[in-house]
N, C-alpha and C positions, 0 to 999 in steps of 0.2 A: 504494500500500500504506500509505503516514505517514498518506494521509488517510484511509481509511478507520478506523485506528486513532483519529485527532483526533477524527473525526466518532465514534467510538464514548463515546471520552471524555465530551464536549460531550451526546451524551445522556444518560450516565450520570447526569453533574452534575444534567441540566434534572430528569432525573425521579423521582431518589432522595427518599428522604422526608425530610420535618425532620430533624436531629439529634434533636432533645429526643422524638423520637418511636422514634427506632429505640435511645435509650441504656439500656442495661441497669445497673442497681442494681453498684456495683461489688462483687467475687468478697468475701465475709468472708475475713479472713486467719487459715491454720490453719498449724499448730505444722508445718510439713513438716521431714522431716529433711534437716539439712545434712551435705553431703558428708563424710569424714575430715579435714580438714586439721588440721595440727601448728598448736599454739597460736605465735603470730606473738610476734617476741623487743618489748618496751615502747618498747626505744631506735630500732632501725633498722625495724621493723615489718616484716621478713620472716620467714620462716620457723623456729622451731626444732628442732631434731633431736635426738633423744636416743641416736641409735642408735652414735655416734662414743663414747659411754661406756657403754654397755650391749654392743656385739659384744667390745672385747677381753676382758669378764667371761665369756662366754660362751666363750671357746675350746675346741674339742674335739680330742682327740688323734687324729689318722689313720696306721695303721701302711704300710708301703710297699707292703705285698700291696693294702689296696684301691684305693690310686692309678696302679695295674698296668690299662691298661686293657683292657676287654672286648671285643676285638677280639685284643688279645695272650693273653688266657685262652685266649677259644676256637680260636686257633690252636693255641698249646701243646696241648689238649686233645683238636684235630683231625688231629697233626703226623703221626703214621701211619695207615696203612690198614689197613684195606679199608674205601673209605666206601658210603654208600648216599646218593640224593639221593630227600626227600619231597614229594611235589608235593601231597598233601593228604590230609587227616583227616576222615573223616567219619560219625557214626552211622548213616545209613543206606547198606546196601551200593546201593542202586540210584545214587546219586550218585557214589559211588567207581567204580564201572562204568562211570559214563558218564566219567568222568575218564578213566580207563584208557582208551577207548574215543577220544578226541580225544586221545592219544599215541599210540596206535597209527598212528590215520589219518597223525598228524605221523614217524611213525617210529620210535618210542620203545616200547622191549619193559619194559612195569613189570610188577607184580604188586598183589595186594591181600592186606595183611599182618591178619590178624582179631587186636586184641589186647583184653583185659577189666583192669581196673584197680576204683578207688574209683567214679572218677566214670563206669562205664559202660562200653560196646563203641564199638570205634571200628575202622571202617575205613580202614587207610591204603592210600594208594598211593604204591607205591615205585618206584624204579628203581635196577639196581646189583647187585652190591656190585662197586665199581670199586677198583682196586690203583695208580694213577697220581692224584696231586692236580690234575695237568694234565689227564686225561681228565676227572675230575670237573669241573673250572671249564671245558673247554669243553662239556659235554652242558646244565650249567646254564645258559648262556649262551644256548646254542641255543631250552631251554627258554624262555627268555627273552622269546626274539620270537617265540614260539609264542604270549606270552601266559600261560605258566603258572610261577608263582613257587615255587620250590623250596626247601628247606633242604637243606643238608649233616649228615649223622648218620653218627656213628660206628659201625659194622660192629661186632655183637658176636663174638669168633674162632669 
């Protein structure tokens, strides 16, 4: 196998053309744009950064409501029942059908909810309205490894 590669070598050499034959006029040099870099400090020729005196000018005041995070919203939000679980939204009903259609087969009794808004009709498919947060997290589960990804929505009374 080395020889074969030598022996590839050793022809290339033999039968390549002159240099001065094959050298191309070198490329004109154009203006390309250089990268962002921070202009380099004179003394130690590394980087400088402005931004160590420019962020504490910039502070902004944050109240404790938004540093609540949004997992703890929507809990609070979600904390009683009756919920419903959506497995999908869709404009046209032939797609929400077939949705509904692949729960059944899976074992899941949903519905298809018609609602009209701003932006349009939308079919949804639902499932529910369930009274336990444990039944909900386990049907969404199940939904799961079905393959169909669900939201939890809050049951209007």
């Amino acid at each position: 196998m080395a020889g074969l590669f030598v022996a590839m070598l050793i022809y290339l050499h033999r039968h390549s053309a002159p240099p001065e034959m094959t050298a191309q006029p070198p490329p004109e040099e154009t203006s390309a744009p250089r990268p962002n870099t921070p202009p380099a400090d004179a003394e130690s020729g590394e980087p400088r950064y402005d931004f160590y005196t420019l962020l504490p000018k910039r502070e902004v005041e944050i109240s404790s409501e938004d540093l609540e995070p949004a997992r703890e919203r929507e809990s609070k939000s979600l904390a009683d029942g009756p919920w419903l679980l959506q497995a999908g939204s869709f404009r046209q009903y032939s797609q929400a059908d077939a949705l509904r259609a692949q729960l059944a087969l899976n074992g899941f009794e949903s519905s298809i909810d018609l609602t009209e808004g701003d932006n349009g009709v939308w079919h949804r498919v639902r499932l529910g309205p369930y009274t336990s947060k444990r039944e909900v997290d386990r049907i969404r589960s199940k939904l799961a490894r079905a393959q169909v990804r669900a939201i939890i929505i809050k049951a209007s009374p």
